[in-house]
Z-matrix of the N, CA and C atoms (Angstrom, degrees):
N
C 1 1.456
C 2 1.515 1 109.58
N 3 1.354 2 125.43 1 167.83
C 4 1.379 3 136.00 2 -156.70
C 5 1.621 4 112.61 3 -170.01
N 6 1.087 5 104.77 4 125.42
C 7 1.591 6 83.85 5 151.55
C 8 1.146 7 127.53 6 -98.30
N 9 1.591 8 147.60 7 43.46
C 10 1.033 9 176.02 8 -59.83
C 11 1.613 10 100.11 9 132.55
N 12 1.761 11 125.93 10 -39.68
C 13 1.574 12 117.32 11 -177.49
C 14 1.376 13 120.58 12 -87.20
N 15 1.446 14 103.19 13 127.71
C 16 1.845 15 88.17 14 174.66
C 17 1.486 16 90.26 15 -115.54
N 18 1.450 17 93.21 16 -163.66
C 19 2.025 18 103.55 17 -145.98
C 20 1.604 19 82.08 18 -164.23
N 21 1.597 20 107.48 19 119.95
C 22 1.084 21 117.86 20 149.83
C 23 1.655 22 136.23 21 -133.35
N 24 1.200 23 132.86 22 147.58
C 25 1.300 24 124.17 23 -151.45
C 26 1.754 25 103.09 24 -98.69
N 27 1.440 26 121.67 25 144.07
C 28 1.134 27 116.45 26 139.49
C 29 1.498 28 131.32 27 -135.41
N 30 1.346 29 115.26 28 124.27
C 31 1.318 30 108.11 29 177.34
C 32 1.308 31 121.52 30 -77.43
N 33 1.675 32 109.31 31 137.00
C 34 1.527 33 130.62 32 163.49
C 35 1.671 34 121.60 33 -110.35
N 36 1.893 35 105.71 34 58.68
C 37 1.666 36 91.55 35 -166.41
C 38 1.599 37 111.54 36 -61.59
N 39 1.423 38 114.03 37 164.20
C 40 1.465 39 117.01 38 170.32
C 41 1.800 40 107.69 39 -84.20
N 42 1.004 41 116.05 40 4.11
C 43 1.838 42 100.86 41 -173.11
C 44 1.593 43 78.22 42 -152.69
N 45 2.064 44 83.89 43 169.93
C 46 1.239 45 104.03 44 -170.07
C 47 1.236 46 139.26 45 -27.75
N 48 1.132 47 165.16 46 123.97
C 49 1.224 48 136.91 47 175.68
C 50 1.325 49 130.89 48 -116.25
N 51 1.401 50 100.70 49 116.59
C 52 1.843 51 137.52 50 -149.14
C 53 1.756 52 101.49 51 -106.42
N 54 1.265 53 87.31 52 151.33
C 55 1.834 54 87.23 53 162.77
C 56 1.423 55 114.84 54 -66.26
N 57 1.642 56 138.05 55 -40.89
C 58 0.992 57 136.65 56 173.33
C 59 1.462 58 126.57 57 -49.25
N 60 1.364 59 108.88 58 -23.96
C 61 1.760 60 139.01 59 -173.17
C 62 1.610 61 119.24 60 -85.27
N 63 1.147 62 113.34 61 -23.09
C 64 1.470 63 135.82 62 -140.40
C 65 1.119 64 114.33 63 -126.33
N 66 1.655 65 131.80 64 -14.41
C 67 1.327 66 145.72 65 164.36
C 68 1.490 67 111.62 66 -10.28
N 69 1.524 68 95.99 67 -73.35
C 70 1.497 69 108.78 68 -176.45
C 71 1.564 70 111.81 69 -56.56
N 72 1.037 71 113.21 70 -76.49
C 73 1.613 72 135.21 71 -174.33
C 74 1.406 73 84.71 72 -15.87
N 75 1.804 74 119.38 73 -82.30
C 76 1.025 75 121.50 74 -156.36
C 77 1.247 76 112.29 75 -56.07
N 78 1.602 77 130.08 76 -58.52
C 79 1.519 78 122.97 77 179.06
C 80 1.398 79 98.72 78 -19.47
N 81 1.748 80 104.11 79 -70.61
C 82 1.844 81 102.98 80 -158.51
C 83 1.678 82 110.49 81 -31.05
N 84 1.469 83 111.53 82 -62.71
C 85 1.142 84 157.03 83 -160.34
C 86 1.856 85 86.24 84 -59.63
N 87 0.994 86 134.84 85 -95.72
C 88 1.838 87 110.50 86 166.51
C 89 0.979 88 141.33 87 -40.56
N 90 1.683 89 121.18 88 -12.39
C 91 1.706 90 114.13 89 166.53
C 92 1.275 91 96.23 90 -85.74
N 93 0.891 92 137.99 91 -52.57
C 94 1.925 93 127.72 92 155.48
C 95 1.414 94 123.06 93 -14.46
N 96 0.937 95 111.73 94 -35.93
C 97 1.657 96 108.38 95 -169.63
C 98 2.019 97 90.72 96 -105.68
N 99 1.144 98 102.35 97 -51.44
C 100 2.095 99 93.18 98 -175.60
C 101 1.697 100 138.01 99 -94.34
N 102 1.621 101 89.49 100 -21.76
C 103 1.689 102 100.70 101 -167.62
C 104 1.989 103 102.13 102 -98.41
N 105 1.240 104 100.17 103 146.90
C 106 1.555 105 113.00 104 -171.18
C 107 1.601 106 118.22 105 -73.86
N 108 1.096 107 161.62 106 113.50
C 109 1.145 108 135.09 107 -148.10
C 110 1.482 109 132.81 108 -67.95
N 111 0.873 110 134.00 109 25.31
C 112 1.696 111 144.11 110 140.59
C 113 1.856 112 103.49 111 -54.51
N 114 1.496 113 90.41 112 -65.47
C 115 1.727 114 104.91 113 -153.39
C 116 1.815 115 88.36 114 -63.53
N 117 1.530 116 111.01 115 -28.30
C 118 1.749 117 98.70 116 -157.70
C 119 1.519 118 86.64 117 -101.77
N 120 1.265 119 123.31 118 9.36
C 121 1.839 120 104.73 119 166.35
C 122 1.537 121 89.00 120 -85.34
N 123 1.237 122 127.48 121 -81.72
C 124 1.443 123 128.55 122 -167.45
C 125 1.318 124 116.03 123 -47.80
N 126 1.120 125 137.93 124 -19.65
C 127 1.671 126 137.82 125 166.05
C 128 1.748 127 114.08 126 -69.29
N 129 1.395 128 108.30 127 -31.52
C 130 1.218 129 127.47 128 -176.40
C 131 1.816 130 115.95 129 -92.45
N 132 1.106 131 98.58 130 -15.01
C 133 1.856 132 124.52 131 158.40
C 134 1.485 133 123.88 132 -64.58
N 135 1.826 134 96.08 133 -47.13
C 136 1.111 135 105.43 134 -166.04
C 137 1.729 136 110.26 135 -98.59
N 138 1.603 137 98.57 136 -29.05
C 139 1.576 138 101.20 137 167.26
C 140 1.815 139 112.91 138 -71.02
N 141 1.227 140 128.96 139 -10.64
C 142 1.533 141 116.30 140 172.62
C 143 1.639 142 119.75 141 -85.33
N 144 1.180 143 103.76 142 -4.06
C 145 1.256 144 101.52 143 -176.33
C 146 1.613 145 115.75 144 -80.45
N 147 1.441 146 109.92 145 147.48
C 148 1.135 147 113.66 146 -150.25
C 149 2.128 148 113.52 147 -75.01
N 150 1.519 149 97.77 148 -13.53
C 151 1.138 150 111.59 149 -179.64
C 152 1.282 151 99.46 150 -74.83
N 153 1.328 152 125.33 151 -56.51
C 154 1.691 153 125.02 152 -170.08
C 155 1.483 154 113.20 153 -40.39
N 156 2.089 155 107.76 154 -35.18
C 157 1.176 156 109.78 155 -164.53
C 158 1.574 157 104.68 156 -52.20
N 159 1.321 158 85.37 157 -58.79
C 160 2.000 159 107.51 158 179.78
C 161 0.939 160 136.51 159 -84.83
N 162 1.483 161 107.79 160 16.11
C 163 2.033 162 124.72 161 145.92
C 164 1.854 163 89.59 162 -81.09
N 165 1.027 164 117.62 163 -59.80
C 166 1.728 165 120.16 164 -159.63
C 167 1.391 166 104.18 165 -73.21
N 168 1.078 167 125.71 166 -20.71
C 169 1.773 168 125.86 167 169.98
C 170 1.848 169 96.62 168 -74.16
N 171 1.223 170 115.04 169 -47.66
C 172 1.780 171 121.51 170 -160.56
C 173 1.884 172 83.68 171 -63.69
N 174 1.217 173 107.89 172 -36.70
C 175 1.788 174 91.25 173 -178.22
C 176 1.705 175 114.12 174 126.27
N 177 1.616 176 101.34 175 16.31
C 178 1.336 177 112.10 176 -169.57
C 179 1.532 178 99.62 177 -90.84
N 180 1.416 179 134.81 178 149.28
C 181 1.277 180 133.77 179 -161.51
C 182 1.245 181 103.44 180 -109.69
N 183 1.461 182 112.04 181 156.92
C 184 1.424 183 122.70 182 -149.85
C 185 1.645 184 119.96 183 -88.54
N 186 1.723 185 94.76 184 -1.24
C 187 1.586 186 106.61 185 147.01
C 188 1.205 187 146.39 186 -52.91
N 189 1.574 188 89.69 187 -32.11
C 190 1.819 189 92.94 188 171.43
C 191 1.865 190 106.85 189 -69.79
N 192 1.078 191 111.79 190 -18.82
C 193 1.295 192 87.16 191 -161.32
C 194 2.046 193 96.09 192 -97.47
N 195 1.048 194 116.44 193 6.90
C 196 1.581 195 106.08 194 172.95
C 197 1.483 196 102.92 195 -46.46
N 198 1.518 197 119.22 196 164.33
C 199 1.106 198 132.79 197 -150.70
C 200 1.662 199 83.14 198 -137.17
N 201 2.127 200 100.54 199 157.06
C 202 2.074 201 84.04 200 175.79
C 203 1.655 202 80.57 201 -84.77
N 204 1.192 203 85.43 202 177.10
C 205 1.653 204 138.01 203 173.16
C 206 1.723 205 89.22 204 71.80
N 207 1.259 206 141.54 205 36.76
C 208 1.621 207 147.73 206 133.47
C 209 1.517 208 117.93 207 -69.93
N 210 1.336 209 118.43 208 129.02
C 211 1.668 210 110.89 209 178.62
C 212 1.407 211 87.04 210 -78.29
N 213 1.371 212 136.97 211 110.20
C 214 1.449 213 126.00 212 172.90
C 215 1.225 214 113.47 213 -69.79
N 216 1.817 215 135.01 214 -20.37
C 217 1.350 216 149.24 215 -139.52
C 218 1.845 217 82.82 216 -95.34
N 219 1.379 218 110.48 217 -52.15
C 220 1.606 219 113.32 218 -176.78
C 221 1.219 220 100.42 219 -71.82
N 222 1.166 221 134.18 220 -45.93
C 223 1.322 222 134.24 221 -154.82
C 224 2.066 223 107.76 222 -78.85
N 225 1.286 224 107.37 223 -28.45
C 226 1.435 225 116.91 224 -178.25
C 227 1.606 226 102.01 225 -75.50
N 228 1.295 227 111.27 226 -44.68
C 229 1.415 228 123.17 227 -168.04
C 230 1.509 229 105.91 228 -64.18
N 231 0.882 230 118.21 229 -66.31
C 232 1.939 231 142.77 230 166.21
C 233 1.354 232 85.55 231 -32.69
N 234 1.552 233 141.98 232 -83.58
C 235 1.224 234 143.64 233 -159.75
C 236 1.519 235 118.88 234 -48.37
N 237 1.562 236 107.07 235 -55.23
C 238 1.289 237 118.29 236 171.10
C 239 1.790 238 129.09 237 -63.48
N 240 1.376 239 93.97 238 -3.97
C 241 1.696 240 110.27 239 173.74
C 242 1.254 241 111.77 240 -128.63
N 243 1.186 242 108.04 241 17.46
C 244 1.892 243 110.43 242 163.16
C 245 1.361 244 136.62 243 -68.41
N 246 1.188 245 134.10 244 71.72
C 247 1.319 246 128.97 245 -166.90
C 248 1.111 247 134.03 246 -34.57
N 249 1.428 248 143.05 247 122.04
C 250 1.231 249 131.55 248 161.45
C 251 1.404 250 132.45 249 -55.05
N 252 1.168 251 104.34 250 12.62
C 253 1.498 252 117.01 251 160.03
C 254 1.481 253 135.49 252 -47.98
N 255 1.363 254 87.67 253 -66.62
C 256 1.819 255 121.24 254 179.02
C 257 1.556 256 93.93 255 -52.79
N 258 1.356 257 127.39 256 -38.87
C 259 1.557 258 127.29 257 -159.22
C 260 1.712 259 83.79 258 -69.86
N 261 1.198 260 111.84 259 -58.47
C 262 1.342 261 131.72 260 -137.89
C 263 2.116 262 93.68 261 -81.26
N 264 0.519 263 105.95 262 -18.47
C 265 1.916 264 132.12 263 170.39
C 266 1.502 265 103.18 264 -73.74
N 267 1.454 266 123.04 265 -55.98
C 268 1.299 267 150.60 266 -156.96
C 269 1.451 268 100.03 267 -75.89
N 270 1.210 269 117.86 268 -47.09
C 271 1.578 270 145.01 269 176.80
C 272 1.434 271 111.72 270 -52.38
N 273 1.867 272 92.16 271 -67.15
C 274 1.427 273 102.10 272 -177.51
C 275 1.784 274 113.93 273 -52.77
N 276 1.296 275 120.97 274 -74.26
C 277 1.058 276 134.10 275 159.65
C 278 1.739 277 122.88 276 -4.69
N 279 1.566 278 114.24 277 -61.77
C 280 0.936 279 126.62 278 160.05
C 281 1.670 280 125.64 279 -37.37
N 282 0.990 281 111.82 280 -67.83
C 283 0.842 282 145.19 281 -146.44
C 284 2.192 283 103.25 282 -97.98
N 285 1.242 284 111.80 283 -27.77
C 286 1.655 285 107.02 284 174.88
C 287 1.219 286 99.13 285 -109.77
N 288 1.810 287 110.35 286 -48.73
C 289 1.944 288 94.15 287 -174.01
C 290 1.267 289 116.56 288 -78.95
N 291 1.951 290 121.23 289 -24.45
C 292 1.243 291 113.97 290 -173.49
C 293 1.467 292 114.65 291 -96.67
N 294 1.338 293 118.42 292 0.32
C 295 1.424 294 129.14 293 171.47
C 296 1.543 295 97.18 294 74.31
N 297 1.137 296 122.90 295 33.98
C 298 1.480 297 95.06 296 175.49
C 299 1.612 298 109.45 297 -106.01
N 300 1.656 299 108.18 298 -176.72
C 301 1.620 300 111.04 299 -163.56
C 302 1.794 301 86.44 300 -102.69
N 303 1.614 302 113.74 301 145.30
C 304 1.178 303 126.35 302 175.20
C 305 1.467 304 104.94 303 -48.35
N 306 1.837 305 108.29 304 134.18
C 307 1.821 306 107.64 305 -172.81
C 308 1.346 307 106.98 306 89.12
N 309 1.199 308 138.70 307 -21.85
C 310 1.512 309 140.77 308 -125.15
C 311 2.113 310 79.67 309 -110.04
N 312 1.571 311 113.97 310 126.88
C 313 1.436 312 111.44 311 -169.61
C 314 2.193 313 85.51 312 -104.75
N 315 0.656 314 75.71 313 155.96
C 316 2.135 315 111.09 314 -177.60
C 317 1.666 316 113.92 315 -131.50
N 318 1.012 317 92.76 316 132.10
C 319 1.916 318 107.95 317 164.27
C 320 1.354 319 94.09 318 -124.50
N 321 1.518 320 95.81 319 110.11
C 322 1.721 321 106.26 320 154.73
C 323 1.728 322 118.40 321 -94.02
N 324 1.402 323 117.43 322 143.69
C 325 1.694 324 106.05 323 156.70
C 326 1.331 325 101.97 324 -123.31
N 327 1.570 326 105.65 325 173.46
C 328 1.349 327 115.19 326 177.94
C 329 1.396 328 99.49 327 -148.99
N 330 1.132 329 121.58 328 60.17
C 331 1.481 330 114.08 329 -176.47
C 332 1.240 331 94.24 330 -117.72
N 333 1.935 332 100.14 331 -168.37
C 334 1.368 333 110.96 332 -136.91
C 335 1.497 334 78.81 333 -118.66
């Protein structure tokens, strides 16, 4: 570990991609853009777990899972105006420049 490493995500889902579908992605995808990295290691702890998947698939909103010291008020707002674009960008990308098959997971580095 370092603080010198950063970590960035891209999604390649295999099926449509819906607001109902996308829960996760997006959470990730807004502690990325607002929370400092303390708040977005432990938010990102708590979003991989496999239960969260299937509280947030059952239809539970992605408020419960704010963490303290999260502005949830920015963080809900940001979430709820996240385009499915960026996913769908994320996809493309994946998928023409990196050649991979839809679903298909990658480890990139870029170090020195």
């Amino acid at each position: 570990t370092s603080s010198h490493t950063r970590l960035g995500i891209l999604n390649n889902p295999s099926s449509k991609i819906k607001e109902d579908n996308t829960g996760i992605a997006r959470g990730i995808l807004t502690a990325f853009l607002i929370q400092n990295n303390s708040n977005l290691k432990s938010f990102l702890s708590k979003l991989s777990k496999e239960e969260t998947a299937k509280s947030l698939a059952a239809g539970t909103k992605i408020a419960k899972f704010i963490i303290p010291g999260m502005d949830g008020d920015t963080f809900e707002k940001k979430y709820n105006t996240l385009r499915l674009d960026i996913i769908k960008t994320h996809q493309m990308f994946c998928q023409e420049v990196l050649k991979l098959l839809p679903g298909q997971m990658a480890v990139m580095s870029n170090g020195r």
